[in-house]
N, C-alpha and C positions, 0 to 999 in steps of 0.2 A: 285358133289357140291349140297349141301341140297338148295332147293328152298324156297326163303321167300316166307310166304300166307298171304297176307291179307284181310281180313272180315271187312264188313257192316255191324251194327248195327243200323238201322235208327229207331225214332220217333220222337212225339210230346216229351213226356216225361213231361206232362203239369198234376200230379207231377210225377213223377219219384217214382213206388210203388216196392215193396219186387218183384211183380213177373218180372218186369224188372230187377232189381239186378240179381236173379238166371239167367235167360238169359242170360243175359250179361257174368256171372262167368261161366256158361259152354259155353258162346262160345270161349270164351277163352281160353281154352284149345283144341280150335279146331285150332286155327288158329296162327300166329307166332306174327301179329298187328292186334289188333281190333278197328277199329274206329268205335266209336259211333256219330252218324251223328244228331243232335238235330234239328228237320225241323222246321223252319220258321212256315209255316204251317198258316197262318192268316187267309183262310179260317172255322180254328177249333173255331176261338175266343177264344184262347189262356188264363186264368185266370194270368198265369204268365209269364212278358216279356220274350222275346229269351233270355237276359241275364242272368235273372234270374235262367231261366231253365239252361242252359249251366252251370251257376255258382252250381246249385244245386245238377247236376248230375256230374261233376267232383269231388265235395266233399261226393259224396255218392258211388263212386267206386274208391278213394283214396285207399281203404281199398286193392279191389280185383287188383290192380295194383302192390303191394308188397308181392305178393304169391306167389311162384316158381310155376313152371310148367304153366304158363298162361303169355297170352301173353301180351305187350304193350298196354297196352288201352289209346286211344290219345280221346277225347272228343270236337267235333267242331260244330259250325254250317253249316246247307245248305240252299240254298232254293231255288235251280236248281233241273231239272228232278233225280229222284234217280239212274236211269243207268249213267246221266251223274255224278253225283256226286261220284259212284261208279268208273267210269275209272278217273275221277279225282284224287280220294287218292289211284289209283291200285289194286281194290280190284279185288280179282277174284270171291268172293262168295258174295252175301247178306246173313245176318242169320235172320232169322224172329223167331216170338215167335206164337206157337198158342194156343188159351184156349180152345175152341170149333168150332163147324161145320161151324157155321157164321164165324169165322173166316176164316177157309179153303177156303170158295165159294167166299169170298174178295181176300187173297192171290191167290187163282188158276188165278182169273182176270189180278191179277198184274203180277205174274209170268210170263204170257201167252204176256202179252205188253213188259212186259220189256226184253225177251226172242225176242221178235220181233225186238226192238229195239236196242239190243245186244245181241247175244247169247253166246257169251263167258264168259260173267258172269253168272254163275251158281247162284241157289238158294236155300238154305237148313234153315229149320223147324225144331225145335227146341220145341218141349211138355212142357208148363209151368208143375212144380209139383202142383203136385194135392191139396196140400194147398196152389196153387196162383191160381186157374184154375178161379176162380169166381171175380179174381181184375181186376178191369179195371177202368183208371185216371178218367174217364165221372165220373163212379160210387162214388168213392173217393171223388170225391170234391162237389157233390152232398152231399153227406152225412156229409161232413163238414159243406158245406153250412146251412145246417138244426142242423147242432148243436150237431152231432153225433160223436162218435169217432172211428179217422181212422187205430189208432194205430194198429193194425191187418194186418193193411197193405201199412202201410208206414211206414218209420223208425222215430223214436222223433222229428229229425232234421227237418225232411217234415209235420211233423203234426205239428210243431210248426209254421212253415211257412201259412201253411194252415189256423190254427187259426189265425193268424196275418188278412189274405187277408181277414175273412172273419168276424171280428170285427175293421175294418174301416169307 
């Protein structure tokens, strides 16, 4: 009997850029449910409500949910510990995204805690492609903020949102 897998997808997603999409689409095809976990995260100072976000990135992987060969993608929010939130929805894996080094020497940290604090949850990394390696949401809405355009790396939808928040 084939075993269901399900995967972890967690962030801010505060906006939700092209190189989260890719992420997301190849982990999809790793795993049989991919829940994408949209964290609370109040710490971050968030530009866009939880709803928001949640609202925005359901409708920006509407797309990669009717693809064959990839799995369920359910889109929710959290804002309990990630391991807890992972035995939560049964995942067995988290999939993390990484761009560069800095990223790695963050993840190793996390890996290493949450490994601690569950080991049964595994953790697998995922190499943004190398035309998303440089996107990151800080950077994005910085650059909106100053009146630049993000189109490069967020889809219309989110660059329209973005202009919105930041001619109020």
């Amino acid at each position: 009997m084939k075993k269901n897998r399900t995967g972890l997808y967690p962030g801010t997603f505060d906006p939700i850029t092209l190189g989260h999409i890719d992420i997301i689409g190849r982990a999809a095809k790793l795993v049989d449910k991919l829940v994408v976990g949209v964290a609370i995260n109040a710490d971050k100072g968030p530009l866009f409500s939880l709803d928001e976000r949640v609202e925005m990135t359901l409708k920006e992987l509407a797309p990669l949910s009717k693809t064959d060969g990839r799995a369920e993608i359910v889109v929710q929010p959290f804002d309990n510990l990630l391991v807890q939130y992972a035995e939560q929805v049964g995942a067995s894996v988290i999939l993390r995204g990484l761009r560069a080094v800095a990223d790695f020497e963050y993840e190793f940290q996390m890996v290493g805690m949450n490994s601690y604090l569950n080991d049964d949850i595994e953790t697998a990394f995922l190499m943004a492609d190398v035309k998303y390696q440089p996107i990151a949401s800080r950077l994005v809405k910085e650059i909106s903020r100053l009146g630049g355009d993000v189109t490069p790396f967020v889809t219309p939808y989110v660059a329209d949102l973005l202009k919105s928040k930041h001619t109020l």
